[in-house]
DSSP file (Angstrom, degrees, kcal/mol; ACC not computed):
  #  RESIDUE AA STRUCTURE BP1 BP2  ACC     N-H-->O    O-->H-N    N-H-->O    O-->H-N    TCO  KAPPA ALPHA  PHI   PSI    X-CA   Y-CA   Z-CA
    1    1 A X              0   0    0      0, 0.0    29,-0.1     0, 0.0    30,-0.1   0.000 360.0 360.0 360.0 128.3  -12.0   21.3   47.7
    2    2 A X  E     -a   30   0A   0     27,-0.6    29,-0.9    28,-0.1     2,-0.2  -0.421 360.0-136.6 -73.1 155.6   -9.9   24.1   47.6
    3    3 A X  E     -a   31   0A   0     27,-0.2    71,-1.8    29,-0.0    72,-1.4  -0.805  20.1-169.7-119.4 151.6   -7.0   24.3   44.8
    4    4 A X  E     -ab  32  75A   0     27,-1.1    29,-1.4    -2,-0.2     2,-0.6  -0.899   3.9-174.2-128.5 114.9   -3.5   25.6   46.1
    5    5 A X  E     -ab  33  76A   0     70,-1.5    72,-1.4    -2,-0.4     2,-0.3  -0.929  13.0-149.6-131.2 117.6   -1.0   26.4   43.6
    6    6 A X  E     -ab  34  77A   0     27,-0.7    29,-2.1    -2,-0.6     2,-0.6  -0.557  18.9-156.2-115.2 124.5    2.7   27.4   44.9
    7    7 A X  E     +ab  35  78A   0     70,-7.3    72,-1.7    -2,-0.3    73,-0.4  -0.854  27.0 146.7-112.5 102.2    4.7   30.0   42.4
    8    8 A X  E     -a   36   0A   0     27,-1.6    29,-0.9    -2,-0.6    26,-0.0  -0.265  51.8 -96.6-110.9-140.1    8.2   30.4   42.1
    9    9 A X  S    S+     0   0    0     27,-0.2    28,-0.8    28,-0.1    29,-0.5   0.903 112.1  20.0 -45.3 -74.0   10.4   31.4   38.9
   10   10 A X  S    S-     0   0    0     27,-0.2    26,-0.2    26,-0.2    55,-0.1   0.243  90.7-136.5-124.8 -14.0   11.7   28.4   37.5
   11   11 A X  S    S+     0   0    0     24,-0.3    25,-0.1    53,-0.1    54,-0.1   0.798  77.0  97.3  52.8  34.9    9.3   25.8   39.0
   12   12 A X  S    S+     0   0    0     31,-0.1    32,-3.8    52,-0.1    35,-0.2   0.474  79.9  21.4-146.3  14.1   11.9   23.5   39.9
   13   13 A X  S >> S+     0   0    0     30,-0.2     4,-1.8    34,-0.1     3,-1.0  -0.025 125.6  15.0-111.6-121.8   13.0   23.8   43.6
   14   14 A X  H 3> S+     0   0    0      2,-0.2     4,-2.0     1,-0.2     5,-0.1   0.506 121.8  55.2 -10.7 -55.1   11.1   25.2   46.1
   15   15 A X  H 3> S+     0   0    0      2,-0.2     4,-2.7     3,-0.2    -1,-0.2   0.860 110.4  51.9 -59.6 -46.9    7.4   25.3   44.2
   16   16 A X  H <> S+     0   0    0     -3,-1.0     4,-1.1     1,-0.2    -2,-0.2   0.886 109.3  49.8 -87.9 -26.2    7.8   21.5   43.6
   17   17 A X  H >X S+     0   0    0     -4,-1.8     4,-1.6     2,-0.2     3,-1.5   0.967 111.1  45.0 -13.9 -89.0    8.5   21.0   47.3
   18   18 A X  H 3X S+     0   0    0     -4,-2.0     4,-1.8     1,-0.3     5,-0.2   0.952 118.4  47.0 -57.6 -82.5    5.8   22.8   48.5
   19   19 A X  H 3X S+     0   0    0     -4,-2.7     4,-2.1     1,-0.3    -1,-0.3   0.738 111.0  50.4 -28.6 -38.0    3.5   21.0   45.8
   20   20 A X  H <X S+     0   0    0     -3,-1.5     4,-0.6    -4,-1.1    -1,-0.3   0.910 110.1  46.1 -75.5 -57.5    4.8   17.9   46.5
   21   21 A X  H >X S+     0   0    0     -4,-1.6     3,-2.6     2,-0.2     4,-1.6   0.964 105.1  70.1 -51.4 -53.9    4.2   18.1   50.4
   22   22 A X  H 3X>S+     0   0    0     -4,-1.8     4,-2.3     1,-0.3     5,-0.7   0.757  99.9  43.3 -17.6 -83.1    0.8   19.5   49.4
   23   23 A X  H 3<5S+     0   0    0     -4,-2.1    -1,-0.3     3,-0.3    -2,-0.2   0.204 121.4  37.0 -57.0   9.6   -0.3   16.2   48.2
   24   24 A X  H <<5S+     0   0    0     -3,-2.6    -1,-0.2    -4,-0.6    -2,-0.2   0.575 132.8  25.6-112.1 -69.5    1.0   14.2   50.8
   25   25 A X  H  <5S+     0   0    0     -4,-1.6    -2,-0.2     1,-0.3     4,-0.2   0.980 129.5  50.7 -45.2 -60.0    0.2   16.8   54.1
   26   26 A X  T >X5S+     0   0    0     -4,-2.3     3,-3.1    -5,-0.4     4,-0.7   0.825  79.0 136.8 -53.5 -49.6   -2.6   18.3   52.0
   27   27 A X  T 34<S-     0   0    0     -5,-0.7     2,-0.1     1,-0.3     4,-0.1   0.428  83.3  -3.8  12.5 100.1   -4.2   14.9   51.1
   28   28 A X  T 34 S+     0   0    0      1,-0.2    -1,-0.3    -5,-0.1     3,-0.1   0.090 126.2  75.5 104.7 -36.4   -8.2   15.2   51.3
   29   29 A X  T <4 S-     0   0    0     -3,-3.1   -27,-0.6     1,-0.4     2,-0.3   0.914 109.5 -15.0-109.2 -50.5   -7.8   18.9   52.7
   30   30 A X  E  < S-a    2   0A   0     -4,-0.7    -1,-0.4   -29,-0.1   -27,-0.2  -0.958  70.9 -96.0-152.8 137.4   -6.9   20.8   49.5
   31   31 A X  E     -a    3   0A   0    -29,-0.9   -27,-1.1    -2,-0.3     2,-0.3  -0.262  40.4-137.4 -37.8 140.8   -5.6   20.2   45.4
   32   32 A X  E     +a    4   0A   0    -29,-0.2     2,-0.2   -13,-0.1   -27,-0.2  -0.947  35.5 153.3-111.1  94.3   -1.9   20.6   45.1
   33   33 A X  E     -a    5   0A   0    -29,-1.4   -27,-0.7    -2,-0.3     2,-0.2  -0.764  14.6-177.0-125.4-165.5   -0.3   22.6   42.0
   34   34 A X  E     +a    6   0A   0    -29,-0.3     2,-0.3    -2,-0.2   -27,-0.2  -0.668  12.3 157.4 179.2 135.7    3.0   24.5   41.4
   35   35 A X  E     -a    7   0A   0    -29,-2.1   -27,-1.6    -2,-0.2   -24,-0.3  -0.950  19.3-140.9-147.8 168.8    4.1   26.4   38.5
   36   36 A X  E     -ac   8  66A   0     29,-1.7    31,-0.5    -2,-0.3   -27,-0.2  -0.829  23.0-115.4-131.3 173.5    6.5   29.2   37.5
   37   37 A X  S    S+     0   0    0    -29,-0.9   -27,-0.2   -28,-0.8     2,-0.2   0.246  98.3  35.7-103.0  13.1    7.1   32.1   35.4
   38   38 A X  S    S-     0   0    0    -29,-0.5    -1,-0.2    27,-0.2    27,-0.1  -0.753  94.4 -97.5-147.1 109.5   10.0   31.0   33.2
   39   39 A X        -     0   0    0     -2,-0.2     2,-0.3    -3,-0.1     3,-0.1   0.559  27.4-162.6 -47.8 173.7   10.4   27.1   31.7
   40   40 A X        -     0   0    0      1,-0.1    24,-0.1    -4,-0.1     3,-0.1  -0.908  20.4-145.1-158.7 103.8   12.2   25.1   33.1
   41   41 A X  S    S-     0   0    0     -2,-0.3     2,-0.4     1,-0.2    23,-0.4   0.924  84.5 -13.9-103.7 -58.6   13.6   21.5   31.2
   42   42 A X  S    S-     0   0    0     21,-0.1    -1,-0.2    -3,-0.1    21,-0.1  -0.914  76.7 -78.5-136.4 153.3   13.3   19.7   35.0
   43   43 A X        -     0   0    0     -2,-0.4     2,-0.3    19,-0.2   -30,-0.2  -0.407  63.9 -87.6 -56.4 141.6   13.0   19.7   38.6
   44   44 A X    >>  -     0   0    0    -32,-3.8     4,-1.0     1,-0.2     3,-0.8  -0.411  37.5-141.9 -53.7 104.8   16.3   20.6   40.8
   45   45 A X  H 3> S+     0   0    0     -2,-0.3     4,-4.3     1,-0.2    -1,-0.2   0.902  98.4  52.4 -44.8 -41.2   17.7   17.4   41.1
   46   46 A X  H 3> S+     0   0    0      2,-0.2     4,-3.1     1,-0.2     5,-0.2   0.930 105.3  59.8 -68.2 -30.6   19.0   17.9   44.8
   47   47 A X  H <> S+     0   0    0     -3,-0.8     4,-2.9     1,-0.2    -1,-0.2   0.901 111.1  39.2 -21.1 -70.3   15.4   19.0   45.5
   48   48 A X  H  X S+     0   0    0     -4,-1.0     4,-1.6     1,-0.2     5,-0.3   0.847 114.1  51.4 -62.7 -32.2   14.4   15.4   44.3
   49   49 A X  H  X S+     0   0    0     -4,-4.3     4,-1.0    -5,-0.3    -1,-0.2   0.946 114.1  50.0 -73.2 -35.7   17.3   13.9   46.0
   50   50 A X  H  < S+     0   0    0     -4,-3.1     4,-0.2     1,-0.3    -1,-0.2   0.896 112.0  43.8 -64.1 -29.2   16.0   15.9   49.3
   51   51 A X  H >X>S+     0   0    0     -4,-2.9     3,-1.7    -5,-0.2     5,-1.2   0.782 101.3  64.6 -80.8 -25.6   12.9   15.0   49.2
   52   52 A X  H 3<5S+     0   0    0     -4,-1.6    -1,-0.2     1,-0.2    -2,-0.2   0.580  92.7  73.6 -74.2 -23.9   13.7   11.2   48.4
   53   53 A X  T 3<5S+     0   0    0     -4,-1.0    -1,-0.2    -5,-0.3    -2,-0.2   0.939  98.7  42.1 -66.9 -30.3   15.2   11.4   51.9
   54   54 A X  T <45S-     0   0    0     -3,-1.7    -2,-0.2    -4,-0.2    -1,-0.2   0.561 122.4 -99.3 -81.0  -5.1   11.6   11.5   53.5
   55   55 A X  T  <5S+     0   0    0     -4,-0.7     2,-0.4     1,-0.3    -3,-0.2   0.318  87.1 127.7 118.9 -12.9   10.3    9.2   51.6
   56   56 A X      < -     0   0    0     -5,-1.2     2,-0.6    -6,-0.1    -1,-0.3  -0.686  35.9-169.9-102.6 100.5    8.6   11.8   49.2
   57   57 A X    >   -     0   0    0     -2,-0.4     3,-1.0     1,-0.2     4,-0.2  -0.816   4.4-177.6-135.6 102.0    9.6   11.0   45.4
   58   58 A X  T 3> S+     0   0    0     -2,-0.6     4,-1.3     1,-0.2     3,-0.3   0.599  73.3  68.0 -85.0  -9.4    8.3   14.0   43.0
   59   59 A X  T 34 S+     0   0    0      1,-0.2    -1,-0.2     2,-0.2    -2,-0.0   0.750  81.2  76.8 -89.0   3.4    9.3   12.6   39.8
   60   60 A X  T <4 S-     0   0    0     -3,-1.0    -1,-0.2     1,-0.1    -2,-0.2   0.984 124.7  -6.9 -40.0 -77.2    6.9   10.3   40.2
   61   61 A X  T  4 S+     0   0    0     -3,-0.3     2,-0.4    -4,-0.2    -2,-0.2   0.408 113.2  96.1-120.3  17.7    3.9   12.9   39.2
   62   62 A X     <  +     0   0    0     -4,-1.3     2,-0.3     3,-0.0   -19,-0.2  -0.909  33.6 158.4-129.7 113.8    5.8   16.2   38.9
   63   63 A X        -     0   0    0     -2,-0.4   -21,-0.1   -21,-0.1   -22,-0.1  -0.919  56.7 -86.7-136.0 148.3    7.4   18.5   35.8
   64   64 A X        -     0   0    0    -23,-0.4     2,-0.3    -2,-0.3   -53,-0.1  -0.364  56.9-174.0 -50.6 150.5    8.3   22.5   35.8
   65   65 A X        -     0   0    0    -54,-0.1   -29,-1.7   -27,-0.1     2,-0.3  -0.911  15.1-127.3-137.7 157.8    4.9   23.8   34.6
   66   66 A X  B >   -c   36   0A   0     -2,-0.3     3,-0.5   -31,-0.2   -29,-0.2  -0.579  37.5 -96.7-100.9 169.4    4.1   27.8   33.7
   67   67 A X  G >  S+     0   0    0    -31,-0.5     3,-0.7    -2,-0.3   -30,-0.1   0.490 120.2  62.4 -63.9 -40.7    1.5   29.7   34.9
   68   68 A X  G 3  S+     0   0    0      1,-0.2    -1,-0.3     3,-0.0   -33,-0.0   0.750  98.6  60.4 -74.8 -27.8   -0.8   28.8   31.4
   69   69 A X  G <  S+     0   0    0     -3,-0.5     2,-0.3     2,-0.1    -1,-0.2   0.654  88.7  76.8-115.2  14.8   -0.8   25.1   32.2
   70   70 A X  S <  S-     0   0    0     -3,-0.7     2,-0.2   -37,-0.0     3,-0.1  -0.759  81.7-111.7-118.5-166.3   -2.5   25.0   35.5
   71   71 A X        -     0   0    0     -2,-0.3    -2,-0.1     1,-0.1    -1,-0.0  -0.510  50.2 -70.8-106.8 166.7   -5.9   25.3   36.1
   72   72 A X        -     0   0    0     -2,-0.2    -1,-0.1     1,-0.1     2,-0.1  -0.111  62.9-150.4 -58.5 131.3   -7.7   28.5   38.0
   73   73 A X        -     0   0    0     16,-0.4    18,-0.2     1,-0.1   -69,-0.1  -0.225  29.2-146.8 -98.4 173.6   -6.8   28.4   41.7
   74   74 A X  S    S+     0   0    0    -71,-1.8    17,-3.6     1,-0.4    18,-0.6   0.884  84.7  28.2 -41.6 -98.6   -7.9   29.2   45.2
   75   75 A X  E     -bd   4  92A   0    -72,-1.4   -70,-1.5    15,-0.2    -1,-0.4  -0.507  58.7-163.6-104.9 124.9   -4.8   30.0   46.9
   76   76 A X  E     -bd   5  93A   0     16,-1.1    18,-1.2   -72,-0.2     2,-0.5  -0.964   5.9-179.5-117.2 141.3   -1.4   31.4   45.8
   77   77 A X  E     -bd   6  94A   0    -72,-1.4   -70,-7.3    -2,-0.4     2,-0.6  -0.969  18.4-152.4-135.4 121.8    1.8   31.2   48.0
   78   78 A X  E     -bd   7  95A   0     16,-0.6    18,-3.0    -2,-0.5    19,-0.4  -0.853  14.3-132.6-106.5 129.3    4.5   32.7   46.3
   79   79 A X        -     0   0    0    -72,-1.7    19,-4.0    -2,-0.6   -71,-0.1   0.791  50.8 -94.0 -72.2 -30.7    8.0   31.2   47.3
   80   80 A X        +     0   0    0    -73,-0.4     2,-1.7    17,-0.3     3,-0.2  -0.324  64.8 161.5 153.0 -55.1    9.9   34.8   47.9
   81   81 A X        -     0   0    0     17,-0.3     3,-0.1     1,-0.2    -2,-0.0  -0.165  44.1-133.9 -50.7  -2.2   11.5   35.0   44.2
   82   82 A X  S    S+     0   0    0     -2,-1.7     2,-0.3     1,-0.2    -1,-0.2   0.647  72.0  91.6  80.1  21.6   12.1   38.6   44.4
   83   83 A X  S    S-     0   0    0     -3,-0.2     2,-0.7     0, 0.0    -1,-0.2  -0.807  87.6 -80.6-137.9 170.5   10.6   39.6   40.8
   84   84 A X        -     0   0    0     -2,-0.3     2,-0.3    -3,-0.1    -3,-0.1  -0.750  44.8-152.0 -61.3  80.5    7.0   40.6   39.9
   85   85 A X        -     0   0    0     -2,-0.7     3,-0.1   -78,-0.1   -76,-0.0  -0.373  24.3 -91.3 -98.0 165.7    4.7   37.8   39.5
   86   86 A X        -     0   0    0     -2,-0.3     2,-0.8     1,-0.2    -1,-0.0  -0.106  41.3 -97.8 -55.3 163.8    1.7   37.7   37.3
   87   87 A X        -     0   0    0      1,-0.0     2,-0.6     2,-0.0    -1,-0.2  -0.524  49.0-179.7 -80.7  74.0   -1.8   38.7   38.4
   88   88 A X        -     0   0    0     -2,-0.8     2,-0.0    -3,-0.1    -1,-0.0  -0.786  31.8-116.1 -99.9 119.3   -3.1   35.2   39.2
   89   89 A X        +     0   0    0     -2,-0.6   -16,-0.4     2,-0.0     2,-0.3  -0.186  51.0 153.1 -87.0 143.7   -6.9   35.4   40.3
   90   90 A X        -     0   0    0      1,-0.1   -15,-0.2   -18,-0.1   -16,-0.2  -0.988  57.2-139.8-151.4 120.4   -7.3   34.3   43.7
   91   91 A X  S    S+     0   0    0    -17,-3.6     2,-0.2    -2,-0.3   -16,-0.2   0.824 102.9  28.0 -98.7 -22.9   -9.7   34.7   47.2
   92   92 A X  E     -d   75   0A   0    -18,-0.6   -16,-1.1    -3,-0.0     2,-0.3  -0.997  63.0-173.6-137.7 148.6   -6.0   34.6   49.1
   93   93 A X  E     +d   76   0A   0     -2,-0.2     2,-0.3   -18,-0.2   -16,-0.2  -0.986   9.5 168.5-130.9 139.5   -2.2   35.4   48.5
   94   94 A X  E     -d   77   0A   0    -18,-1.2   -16,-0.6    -2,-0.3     2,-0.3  -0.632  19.3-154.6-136.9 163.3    0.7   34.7   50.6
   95   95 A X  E     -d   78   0A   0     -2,-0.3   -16,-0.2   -18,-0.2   -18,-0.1  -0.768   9.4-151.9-134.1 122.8    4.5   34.9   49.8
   96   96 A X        -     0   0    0    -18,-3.0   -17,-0.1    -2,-0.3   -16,-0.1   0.145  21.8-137.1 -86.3  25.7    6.8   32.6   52.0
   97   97 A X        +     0   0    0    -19,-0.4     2,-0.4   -17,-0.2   -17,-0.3   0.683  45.6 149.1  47.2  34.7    9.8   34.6   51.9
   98   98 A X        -     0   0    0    -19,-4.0     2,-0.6    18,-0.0   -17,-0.3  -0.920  46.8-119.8-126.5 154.8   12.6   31.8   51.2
   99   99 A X        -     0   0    0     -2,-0.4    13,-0.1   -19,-0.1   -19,-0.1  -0.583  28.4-111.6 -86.4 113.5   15.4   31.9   49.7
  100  100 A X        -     0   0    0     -2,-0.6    -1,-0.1     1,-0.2   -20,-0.0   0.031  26.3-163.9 -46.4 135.5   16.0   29.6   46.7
  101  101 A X    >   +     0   0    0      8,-0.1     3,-2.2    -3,-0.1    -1,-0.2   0.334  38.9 143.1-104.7   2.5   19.0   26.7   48.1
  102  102 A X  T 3  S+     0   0    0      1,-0.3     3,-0.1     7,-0.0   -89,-0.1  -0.531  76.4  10.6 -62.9 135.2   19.8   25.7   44.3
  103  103 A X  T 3  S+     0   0    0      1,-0.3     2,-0.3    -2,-0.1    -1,-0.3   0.421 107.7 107.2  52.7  23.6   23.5   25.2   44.6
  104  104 A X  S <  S-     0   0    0     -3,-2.2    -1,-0.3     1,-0.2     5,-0.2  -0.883  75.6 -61.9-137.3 166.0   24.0   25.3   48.1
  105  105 A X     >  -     0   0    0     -2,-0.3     4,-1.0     1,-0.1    -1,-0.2   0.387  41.1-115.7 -22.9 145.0   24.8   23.1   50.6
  106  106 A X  H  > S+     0   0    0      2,-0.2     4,-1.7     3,-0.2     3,-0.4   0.876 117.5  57.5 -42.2 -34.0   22.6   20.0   51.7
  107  107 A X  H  > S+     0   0    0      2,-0.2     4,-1.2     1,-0.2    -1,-0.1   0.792 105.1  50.6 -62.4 -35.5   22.1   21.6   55.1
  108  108 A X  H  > S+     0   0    0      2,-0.2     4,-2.1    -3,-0.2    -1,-0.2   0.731 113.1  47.6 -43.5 -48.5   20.7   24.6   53.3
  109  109 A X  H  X S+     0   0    0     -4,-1.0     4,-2.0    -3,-0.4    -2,-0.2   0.645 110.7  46.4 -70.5 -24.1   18.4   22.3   51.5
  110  110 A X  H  X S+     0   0    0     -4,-1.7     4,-1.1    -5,-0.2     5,-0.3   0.906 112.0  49.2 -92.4 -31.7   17.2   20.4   54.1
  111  111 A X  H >X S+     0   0    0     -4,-1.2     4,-3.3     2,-0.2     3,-0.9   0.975 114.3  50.6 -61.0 -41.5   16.4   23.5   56.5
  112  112 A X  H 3X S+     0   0    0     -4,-2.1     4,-1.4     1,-0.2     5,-0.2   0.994 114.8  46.5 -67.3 -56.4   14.6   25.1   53.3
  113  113 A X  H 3X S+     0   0    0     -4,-2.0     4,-0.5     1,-0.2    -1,-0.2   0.646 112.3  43.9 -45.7 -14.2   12.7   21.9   53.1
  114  114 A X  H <X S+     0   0    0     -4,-1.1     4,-3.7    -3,-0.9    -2,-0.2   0.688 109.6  58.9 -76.3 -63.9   12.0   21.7   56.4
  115  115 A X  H  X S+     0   0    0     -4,-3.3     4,-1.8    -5,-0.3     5,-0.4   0.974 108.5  48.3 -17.6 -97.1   11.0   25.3   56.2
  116  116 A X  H  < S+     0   0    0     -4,-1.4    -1,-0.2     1,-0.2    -2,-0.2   0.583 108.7  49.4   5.6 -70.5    8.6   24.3   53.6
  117  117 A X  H  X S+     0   0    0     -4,-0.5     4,-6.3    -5,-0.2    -1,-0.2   0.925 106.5  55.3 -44.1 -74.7    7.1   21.5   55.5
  118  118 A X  H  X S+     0   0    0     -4,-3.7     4,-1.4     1,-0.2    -2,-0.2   0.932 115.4  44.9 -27.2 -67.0    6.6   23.9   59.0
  119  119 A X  H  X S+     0   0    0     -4,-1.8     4,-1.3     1,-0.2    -1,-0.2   0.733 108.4  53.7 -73.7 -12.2    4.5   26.4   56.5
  120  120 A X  H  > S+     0   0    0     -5,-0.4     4,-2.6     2,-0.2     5,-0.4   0.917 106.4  56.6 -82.5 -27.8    2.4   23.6   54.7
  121  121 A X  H  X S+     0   0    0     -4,-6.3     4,-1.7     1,-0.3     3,-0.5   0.909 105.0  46.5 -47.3 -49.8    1.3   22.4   57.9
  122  122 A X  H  < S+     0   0    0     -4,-1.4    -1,-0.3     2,-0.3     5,-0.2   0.440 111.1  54.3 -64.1 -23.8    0.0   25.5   59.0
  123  123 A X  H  X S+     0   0    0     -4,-1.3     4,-0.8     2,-0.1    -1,-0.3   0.742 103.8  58.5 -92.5  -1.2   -1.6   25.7   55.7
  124  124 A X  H  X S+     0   0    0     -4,-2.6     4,-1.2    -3,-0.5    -2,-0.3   0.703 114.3  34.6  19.0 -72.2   -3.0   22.5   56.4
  125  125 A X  H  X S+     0   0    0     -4,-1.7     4,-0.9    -5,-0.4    -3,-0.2   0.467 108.9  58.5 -86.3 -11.5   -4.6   23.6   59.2
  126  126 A X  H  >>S+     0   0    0     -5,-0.1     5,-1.2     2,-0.1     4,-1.1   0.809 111.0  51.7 -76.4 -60.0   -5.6   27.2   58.4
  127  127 A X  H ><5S+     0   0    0     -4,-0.8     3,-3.5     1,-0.2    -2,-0.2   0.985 103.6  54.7 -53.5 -51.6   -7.5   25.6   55.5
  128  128 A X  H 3<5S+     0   0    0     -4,-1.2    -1,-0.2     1,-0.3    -2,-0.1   0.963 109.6  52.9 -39.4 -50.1   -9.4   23.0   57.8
  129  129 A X  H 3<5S-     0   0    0     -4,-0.9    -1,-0.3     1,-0.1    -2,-0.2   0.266 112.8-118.9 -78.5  12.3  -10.5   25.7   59.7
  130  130 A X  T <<5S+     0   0    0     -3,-3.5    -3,-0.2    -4,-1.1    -2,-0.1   0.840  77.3 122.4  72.1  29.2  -11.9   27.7   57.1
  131  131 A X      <       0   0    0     -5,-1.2    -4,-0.2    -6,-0.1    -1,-0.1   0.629 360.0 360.0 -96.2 -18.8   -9.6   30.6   57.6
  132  132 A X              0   0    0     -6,-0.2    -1,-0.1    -9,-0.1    -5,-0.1   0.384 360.0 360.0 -94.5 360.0   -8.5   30.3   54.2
């Protein structure tokens, strides 16, 4: 099973979204991580509060992680974060281009979750089909 590991900063919006959907969408199809490049105490609360709207409740199995504490990947999909991340080795690389919603509206957060969702599907399905 391929492992798929979702990068942002801070690890504590966006990455843990994505991670989170992973293991649900992802289930069976591919491992589910997400880490960043600067610590990070907790996950974005409104994150958890967005996600607790679908039913989806990350503090269940989910903490900011760095780059060092997960284990050698697949796949990386880099959340857009606009900095330089490290060289993490990998047979594919992606960057989903969104814009971090920490502070901003709920409407903001639920389109970037939503967002989120759209692209895991379609990695969902790339990966069934061996395209990844």
């Amino acid at each position: 099973m391929k492992k798929v590991a979702f990068v942002c900063v801070h690890n504590s919006c966006r990455s843990q979204m994505a991670e989170a959907f992973g293991k649900v969408l992802g289930l069976n199809v591919f491992e589910s991580y997400s880490a960043g490049t600067e610590e990070r105490d907790c996950i974005n609360p409104d994150a958890v509060r967005m996600m607790k709207e679908i039913g989806i409740d990350m503090t269940l199995t989910q903490h900011p992680k760095l780059l060092s504490e997960i284990p050698s990947v697949d796949i990386v999909i880099t959340m857009g974060c606009n900095v330089k991340c490290p060289h993490l080795p990998c047979t594919h690389r992606e960057d989903w281009g969104l814009e971090d919603p920490s502070g901003k509206s709920d409407e903001i957060f639920r389109q970037t979750r939503d967002v989120i969702k759209e692209k895991m599907e379609d990695l969902v399905e790339r990966i069934r089909r061996n395209e990844l």
